[in-house]
VOVODREN-965880 format. One line per field, with one value per residue (C-alpha): x, y, z; residue in one letter. Coordinates in Angstrom, 3 decimals, always signed. Last residue first. Example, Ala and Ser with C-alpha at 12.3 -4.5 7.8 and 13.67 -1.06 7.14 Angstrom:
! VOVODREN-965880
x = [+13.670:+12.300]
y = [-1.060:-4.500]
z = [+7.140:+7.800]
aa = [s:a]
//
This chain:
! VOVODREN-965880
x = [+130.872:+126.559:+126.088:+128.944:+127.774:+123.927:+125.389:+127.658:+124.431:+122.103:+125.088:+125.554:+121.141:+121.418:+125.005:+123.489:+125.354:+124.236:+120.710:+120.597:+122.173:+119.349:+116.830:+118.559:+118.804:+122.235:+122.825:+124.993:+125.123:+126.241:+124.337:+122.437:+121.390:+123.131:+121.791:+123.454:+123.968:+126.380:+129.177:+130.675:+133.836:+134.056:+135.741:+137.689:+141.408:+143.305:+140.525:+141.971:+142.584:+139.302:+138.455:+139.963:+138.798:+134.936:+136.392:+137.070:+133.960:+132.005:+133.940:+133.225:+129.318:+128.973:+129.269:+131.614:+131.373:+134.478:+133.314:+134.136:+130.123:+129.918:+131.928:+133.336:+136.578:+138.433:+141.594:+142.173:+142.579:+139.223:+137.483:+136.373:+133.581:+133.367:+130.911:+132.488:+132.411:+135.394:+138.627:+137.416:+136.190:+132.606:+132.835:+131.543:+132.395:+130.391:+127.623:+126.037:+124.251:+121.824:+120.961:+118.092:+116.061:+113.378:+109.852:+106.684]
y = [+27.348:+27.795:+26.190:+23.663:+22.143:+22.474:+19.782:+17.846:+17.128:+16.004:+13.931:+12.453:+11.554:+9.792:+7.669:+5.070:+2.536:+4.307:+4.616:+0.854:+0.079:+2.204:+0.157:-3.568:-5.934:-4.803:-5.282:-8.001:-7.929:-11.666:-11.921:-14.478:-12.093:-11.507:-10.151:-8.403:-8.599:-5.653:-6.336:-3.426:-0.796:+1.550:+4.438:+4.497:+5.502:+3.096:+0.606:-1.785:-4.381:-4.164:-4.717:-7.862:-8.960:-8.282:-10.369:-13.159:-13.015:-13.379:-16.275:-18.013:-16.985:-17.977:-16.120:-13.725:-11.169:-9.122:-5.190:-4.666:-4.487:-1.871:+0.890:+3.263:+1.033:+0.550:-1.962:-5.308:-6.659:-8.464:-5.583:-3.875:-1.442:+2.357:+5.095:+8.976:+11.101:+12.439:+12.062:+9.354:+7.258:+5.549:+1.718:-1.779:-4.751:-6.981:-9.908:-13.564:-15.141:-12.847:-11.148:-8.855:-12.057:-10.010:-10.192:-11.519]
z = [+127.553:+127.405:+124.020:+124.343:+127.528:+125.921:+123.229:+126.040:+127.310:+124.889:+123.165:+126.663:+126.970:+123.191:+123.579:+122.266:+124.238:+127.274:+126.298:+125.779:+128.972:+130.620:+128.599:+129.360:+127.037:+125.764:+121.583:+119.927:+116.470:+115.485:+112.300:+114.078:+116.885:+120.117:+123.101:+125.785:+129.733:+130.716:+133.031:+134.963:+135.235:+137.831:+136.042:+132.546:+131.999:+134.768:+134.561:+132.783:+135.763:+136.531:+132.966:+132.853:+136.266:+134.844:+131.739:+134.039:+135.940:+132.533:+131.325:+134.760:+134.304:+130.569:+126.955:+127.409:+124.756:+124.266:+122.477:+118.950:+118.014:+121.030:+119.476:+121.989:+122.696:+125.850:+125.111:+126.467:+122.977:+122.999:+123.442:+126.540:+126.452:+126.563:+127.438:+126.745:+130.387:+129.044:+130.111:+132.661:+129.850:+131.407:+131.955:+129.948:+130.085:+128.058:+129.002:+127.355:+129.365:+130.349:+134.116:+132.269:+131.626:+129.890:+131.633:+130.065]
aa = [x:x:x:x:x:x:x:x:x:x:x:x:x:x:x:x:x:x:x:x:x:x:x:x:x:x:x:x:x:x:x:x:x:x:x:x:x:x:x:x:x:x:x:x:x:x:x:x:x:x:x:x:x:x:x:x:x:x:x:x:x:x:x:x:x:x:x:x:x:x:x:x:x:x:x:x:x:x:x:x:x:x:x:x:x:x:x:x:x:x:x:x:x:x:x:x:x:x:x:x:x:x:x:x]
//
């Protein structure tokens, strides 16, 4: 069976211009790159607000966008996605800026 990729429960997230670096939105209004500290919204009118939110943060990050994530009971939230997984794990930009650094 099929995840419900669209979820209930969503982040913000973006990509740091300086760097390339993935980010989310905390409840501060302030880009962070740890996901646990990211603002859940937990329905669809919460989750348009916090899109606006970032939007209106978006003067260090580019194109900021809503991420559908899982919570579990201990409240760690993780995305349901696979591609939003990667991001958060930063796996494929370590790769990169690792062979950057080699060939600089």
């Amino acid at each position: 069976m099929a995840k419900n990729l669209s979820g209930d429960l969503q982040v913000a997230s973006a990509n740091r211009l300086a760097d390339g670096v993935v980010v989310w939105l905390d409840d501060a209004g302030e880009w962070t790159t740890r996901l646990e500290r990211a603002a859940i919204s937990r329905d669809r009118r919460s989750g348009e607000i916090l899109l606006l939110r970032a939007q209106a943060e978006a003067f260090v990050v580019i194109d900021p966008f809503l991420v559908a994530v899982a919570e579990d009971d201990d409240g760690t939230i993780e995305p349901l996605s696979l591609r939003e997984r990667i991001r958060a794990s930063g796996l494929t930009f370590d790769a990169i800026a690792a062979d950057a650094v080699r060939y600089a």
